[in-house]
C-alpha positions in Angstrom: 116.6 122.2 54.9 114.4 121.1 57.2 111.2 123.0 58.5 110.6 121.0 61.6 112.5 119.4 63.7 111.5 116.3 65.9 111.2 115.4 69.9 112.8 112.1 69.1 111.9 109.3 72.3 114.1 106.9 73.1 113.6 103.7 74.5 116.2 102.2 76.6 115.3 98.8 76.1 115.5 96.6 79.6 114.4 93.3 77.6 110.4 93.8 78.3 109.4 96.5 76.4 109.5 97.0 72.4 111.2 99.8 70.9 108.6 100.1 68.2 107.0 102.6 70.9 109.0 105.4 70.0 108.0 108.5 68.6 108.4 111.8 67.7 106.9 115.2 68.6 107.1 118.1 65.9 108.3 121.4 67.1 107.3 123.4 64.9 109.6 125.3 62.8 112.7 124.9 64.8 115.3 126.4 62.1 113.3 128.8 61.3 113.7 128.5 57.7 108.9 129.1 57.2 108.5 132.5 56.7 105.2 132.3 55.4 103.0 135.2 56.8 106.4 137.5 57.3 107.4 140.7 55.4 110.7 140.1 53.6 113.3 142.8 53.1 116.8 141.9 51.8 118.3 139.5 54.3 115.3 140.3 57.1 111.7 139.3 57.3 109.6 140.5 60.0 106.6 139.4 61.5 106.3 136.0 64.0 108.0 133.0 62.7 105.5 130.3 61.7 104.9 128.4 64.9 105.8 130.7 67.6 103.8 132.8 69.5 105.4 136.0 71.6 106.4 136.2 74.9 105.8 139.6 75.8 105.6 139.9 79.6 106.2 144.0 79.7 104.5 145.0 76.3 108.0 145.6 74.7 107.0 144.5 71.6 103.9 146.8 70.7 106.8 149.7 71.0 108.2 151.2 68.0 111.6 150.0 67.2 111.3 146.2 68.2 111.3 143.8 65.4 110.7 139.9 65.2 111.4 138.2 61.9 114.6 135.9 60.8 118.0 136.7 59.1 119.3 134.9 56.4 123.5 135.4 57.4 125.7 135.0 54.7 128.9 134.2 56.9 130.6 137.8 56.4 127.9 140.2 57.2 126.9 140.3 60.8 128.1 136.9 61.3 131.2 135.4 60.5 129.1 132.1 59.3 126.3 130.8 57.9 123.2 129.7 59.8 123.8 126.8 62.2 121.1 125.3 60.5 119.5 125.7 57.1 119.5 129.1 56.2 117.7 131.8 58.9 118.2 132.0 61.8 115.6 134.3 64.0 116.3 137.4 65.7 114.9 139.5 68.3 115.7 143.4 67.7 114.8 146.5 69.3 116.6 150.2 68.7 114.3 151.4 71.5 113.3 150.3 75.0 116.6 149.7 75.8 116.5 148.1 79.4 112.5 148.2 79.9 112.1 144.0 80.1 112.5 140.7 78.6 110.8 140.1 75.3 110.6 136.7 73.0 109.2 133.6 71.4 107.4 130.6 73.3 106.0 127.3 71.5 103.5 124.7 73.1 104.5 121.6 71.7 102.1 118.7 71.6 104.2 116.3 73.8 103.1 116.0 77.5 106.2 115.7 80.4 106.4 112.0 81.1 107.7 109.9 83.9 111.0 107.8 84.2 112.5 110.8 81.2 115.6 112.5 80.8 115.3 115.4 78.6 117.7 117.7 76.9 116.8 121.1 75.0 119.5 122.6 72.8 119.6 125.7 71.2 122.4 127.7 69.2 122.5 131.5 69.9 124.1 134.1 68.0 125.7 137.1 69.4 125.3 139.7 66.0 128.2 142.1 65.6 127.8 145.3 63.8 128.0 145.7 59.7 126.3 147.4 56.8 122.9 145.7 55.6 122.1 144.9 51.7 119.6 147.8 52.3 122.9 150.2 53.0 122.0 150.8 56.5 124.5 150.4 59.6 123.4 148.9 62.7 125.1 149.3 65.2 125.2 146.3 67.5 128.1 146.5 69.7 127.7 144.8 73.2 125.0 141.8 74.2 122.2 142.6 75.6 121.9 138.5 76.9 119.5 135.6 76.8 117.5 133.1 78.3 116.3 129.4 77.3 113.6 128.1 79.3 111.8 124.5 78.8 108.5 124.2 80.2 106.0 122.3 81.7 102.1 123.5 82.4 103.7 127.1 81.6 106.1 126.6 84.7 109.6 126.7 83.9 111.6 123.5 84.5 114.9 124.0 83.2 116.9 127.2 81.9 120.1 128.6 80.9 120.2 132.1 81.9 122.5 133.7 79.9 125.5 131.7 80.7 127.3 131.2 77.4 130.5 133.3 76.2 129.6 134.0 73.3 131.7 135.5 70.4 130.9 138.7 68.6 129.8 137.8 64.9 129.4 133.5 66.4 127.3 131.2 67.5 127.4 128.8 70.4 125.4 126.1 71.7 123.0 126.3 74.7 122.4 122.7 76.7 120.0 122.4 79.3 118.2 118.8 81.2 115.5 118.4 83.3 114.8 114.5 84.8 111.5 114.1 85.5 112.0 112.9 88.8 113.4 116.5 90.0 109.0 117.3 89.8 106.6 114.7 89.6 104.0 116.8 90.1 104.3 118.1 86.8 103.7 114.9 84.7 101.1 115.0 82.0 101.6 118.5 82.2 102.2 120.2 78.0 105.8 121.1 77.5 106.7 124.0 75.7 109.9 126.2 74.8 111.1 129.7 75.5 113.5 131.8 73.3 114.5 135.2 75.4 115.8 138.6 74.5 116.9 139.8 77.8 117.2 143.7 76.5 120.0 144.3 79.1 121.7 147.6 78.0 125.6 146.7 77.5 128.1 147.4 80.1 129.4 151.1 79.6 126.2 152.4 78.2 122.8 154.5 79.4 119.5 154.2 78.0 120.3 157.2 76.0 123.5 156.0 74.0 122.8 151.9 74.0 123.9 150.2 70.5 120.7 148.3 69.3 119.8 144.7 71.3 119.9 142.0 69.6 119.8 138.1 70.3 119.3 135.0 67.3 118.6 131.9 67.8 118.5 128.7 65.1 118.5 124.9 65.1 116.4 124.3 68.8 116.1 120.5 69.4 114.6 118.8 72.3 115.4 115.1 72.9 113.9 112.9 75.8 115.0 109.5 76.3 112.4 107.4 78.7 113.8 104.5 80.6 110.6 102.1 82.1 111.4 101.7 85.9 112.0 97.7 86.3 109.1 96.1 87.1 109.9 94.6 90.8 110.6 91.0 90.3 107.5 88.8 91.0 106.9 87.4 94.5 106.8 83.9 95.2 102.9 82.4 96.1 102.3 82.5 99.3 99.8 79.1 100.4 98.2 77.9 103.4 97.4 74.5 103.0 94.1 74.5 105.9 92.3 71.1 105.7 93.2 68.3 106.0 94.6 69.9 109.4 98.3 68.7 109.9 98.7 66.2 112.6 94.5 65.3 113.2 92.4 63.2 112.1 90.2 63.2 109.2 87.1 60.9 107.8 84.1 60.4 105.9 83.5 62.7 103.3 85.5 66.2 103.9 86.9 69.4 102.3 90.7 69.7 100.9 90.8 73.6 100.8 93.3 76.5 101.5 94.1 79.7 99.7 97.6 81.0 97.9 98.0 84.7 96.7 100.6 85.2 94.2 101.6 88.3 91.9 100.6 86.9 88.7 97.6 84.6 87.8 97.6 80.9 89.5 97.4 78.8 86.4 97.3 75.2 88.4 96.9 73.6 91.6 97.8 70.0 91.9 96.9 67.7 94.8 98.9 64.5 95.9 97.8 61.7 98.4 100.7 59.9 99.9 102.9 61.1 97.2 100.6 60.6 94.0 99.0 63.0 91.6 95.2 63.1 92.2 94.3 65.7 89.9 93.7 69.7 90.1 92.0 71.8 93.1 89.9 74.4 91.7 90.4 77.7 92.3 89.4 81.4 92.6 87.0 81.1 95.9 86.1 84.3 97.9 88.2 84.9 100.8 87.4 88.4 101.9 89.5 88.4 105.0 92.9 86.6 103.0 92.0 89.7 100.8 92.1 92.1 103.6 95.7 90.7 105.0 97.2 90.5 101.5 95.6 93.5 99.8 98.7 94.2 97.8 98.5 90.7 95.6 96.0 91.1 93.0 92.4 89.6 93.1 93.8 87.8 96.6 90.1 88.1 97.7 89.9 85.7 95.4 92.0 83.5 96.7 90.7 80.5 97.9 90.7 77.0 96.4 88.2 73.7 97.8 87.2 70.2 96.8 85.3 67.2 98.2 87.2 63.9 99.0 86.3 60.3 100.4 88.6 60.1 103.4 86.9 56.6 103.9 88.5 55.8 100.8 92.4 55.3 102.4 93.3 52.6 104.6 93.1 53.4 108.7 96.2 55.2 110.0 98.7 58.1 108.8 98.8 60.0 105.3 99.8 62.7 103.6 98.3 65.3 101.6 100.4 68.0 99.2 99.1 71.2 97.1 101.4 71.9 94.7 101.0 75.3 93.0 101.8 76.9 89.7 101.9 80.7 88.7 102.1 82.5 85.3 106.1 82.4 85.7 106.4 78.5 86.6 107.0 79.7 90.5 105.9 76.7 92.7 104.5 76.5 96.3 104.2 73.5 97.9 102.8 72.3 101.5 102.4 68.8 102.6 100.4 68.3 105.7 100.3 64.9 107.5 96.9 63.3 108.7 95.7 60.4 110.2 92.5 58.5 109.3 89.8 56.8 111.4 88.0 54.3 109.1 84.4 52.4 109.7 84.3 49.5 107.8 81.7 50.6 105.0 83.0 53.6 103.1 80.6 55.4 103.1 77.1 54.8 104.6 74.1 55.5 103.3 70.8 57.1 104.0 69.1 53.5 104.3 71.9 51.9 106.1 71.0 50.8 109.3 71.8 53.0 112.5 71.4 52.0 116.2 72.0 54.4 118.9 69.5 53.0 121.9 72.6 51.5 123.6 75.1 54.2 123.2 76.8 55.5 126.2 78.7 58.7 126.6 81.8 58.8 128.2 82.6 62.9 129.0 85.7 64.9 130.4 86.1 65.1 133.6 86.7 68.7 135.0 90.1 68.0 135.5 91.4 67.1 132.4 93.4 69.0 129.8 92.3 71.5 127.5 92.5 69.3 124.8 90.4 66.3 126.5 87.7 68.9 127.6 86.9 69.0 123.7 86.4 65.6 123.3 83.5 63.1 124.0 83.6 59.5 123.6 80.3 57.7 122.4 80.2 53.8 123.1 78.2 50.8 121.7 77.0 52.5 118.6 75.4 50.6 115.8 76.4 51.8 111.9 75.5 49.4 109.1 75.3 46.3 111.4 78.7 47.5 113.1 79.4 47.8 116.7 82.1 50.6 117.1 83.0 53.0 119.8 83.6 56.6 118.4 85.8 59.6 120.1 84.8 63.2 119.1 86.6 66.2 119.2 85.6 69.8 118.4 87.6 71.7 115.5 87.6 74.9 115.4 88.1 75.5 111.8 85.1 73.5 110.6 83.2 74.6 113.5 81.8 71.2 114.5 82.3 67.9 116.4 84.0 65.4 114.5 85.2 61.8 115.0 88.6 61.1 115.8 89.3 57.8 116.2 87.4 54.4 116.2 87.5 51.5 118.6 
């Protein structure tokens, strides 16, 4: 015979989370068999099962006549079995007040109403018929004055049967009610609790001043919920933008490799190739407060950006490529490979000490004519780098903000 009964969770496992995160909630004294604190007489015992608490709405109770306790049936004297569960079952009585309001037993429970659930209260409910008692005394019980089964959530009722069952004199039938939590979100989090109800209705064919004696038992309440975990939305692919160098210009001398990629889990590797070979890893995590403002719903995409220094000077005159290859926590892979051409000196790099001449440089500058394109460009002649004679062509790029060379004659 068991004194509590559980709130069993279950798990419906989608492959990502782990069953051992199931478990139960005690209702307390859900068969009703603790009668500690109660009066016993015979077959009765009155006073508030161990657990419950009254629901009492119009003072029905504090009348004369109205009992609360449990009955131990012995399946041929006011019902035609047992108790559904263990031994008692408890009953609701009253020989007075016939009529005047609902009376009954609530429990808080210590579970909270959680997302993503399906839950399902059940309760049996006796319909007493009329017999002798141990004590000699006939009760007369004839009729059914009805019920009600409410679950609840924050004290507001979610789900309940109203008094819907058929049931047998002298039997006992089963009440079923659900409530799925996305019926009323607003109530998450909110302490769930349980409602037994007498509804004192005086039977059909009867006045206030000849109704039988109302009473309603109940035994065996059980609440189950199973939780299923909403499916986490699959992970999008990183999204990159491969800036510098700039497809299709030119790029020398000593110069950033940078971009940014967003992705919904962490970027674990970024992998640069020149003209198809592995170079090494970009790092990574740069601020980029304005990639952060357009992507806002990728995490830590202020964070987004990734830079290094490389020797442009270092490959051979004419056209290259570049690709960023990049990783994510799930193995997804973005790629962009922008094309670029380079315009060499013949040193390197040149140094501070490196001798420069500019006295005979001439400029050669757009005419007002020209395209858009040539109206950002300058040409500077007859300049002197580390012994060399070279004429340079400039152009103006937007993204670095600055003049930079182009090409060299």
């Amino acid at each position: 015979m068991n004194i509590q009964k559980t709130l069993s969770i279950i798990f419906l496992s989608l492959g990502w989370m782990n069953l051992s995160q199931a478990g139960p909630i005690t209702i307390i004294n859900a068969g009703f068999e603790d009668i500690s604190g109660q009066s016993q007489s015979n077959e009765f015992t009155f006073g508030l099962p161990a657990g419950w608490m009254t629901h009492d709405p119009n003072n029905i109770t504090s009348g004369s006549g109205v009992l609360l306790g449990t009955l131990l049936p012995n399946g041929s004297v006011f019902f035609n079995s047992t108790a559904p569960e263990g031994n008692r079952v408890a009953l609701l009585f009253g020989s007075s007040q016939f009529g005047q309001g609902a009376y009954g037993y609530i429990q808080n429970l210590s579970d909270t109403l959680q997302e993503n659930a399906q839950y399902t209260l059940r309760v049996d409910v006796g319909n007493v018929a009329s017999d002798i008692a141990q004590s000699g005394s006939f009760f007369n019980l004839d009729g059914f004055p009805g019920y009600r089964i409410e679950l609840l959530a924050g004290g507001n009722v979610i789900a309940s049967d109203n008094n819907t069952l058929i049931i047998p004199e002298a039997g006992f039938r089963t009440s079923t009610l659900s409530f799925n939590t996305d019926s009323n979100p607003a109530l998450l989090g909110q302490v769930l609790g349980i409602r037994l109800v007498n509804l004192n209705q005086i039977p059909a064919g009867y006045t206030p001043a000849d109704s039988p004696d109302l009473e309603v038992d109940f035994d065996n309440v059980r609440l189950d919920v199973v939780i299923t975990p909403l499916t986490p939305p699959a992970a999008r692919a990183p999204i990159l933008n491969f800036e510098e160098p700039i497809d299709g210009r030119t790029s020398n001398g000593i110069a950033n490799v940078r971009g940014w990629v967003v992705s919904d889990t962490a970027v674990t590797r970024i992998d640069l190739y020149v003209d198809g070979v592995l170079l090494g890893a970009i790092p990574h995590g740069g601020s980029r407060p304005l990639v952060g403002d357009v992507h806002s719903t990728f995490p830590n995409s202020d964070q987004s950006g990734f830079s290094m220094a490389y020797g442009f000077s270092n490959l051979s005159p004419g056209g290259h490529t570049m690709e960023v290859r990049v990783f994510d926590g799930l193995g997804q892979i973005a790629e962009q490979t922008n094309s670029f051409f380079v315009a060499a000196l013949d040193s390197a790099f040149i140094g501070p000490l490196a001798p420069i001449n500019l006295s005979g440089v001439s400029f050669i500058r757009p005419e007002p004519g020209d395209s858009t394109t040539f109206l950002k460009r300058f040409r500077m002649n007859n300049a002197v780098l580390d012994g060399v004679t070279y004429d340079l062509l400039f152009e103006w790029n937007s993204a670095t903000q600055k003049f930079e060379m182009i090409d060299v004659f």
